[in-house]
C-alpha positions in Angstrom: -10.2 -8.7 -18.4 -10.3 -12.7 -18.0 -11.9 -14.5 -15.6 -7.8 -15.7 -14.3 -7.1 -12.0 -13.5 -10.4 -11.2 -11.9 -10.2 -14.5 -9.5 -6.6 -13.3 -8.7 -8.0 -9.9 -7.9 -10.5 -10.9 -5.6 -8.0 -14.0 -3.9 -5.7 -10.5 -3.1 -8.9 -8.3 -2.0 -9.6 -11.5 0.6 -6.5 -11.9 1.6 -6.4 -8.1 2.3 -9.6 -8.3 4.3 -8.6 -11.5 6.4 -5.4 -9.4 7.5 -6.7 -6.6 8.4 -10.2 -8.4 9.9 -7.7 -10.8 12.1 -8.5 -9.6 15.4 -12.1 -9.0 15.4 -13.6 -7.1 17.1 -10.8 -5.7 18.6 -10.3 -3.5 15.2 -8.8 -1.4 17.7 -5.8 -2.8 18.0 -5.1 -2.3 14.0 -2.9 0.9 13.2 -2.2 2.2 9.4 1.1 0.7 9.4 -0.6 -3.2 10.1 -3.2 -2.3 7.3 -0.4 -0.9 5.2 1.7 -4.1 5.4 -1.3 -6.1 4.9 -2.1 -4.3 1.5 1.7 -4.6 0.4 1.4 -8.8 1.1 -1.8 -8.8 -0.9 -0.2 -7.0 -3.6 -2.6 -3.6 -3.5 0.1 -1.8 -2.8 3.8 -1.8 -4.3 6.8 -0.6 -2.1 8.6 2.0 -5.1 12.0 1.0 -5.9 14.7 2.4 -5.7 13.7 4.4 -2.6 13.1 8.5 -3.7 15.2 10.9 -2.7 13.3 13.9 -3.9 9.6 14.4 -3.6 7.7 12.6 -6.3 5.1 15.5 -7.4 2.2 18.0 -5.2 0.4 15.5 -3.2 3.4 13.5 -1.7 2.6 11.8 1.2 5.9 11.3 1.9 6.7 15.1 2.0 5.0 15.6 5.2 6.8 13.5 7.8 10.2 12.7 6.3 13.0 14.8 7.4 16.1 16.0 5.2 18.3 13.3 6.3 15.3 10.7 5.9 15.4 12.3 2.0 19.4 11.5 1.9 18.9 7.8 2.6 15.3 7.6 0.7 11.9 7.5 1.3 9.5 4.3 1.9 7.2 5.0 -0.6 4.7 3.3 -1.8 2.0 3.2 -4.7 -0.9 1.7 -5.4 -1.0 -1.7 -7.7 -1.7 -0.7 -11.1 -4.6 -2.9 -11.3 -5.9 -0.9 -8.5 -5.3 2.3 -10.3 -7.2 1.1 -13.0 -10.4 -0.3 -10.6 -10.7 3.8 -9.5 -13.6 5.8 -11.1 
């Protein structure tokens, strides 16, 4: 890895934790969906394209909230970055 991508990698992990560090110390006032957004803008996490229309394996998230109908129009799914895939032990 050269030193480009690992400045990029940390500029995206400092963007992440300015988003989601915004309102301190009112951390209360963050819900999943705010830190999800923020992880999507710093590019941790990837919004899958085309949306899924079927489950995408055992451990779908997406399986346990989204209805029949919500399957027929697709899921919001999303995935970690790949170079965040990699970073896990």
């Amino acid at each position: 890895m050269n030193a480009k991508t690992i400045a990029a990698q940390h500029a995206a992990l400092i963007q992440f934790a300015r988003a989601v560090f915004v309102d301190w110390p009112n951390v209360a006032l963050i819900d999943a969906l705010d830190i999800q957004d923020a992880a999507v803008e710093a590019g941790l996490l990837q919004l899958v394209s085309p949306a899924p229309t079927i489950r995408c394996g055992e451990s779908c998230e997406c399986a346990e909230y989204l209805s029949p109908a919500g399957w027929a129009i697709g899921a919001r799914c999303y995935r970690l970055a790949e170079w965040m895939r990699e970073a896990q032990p």
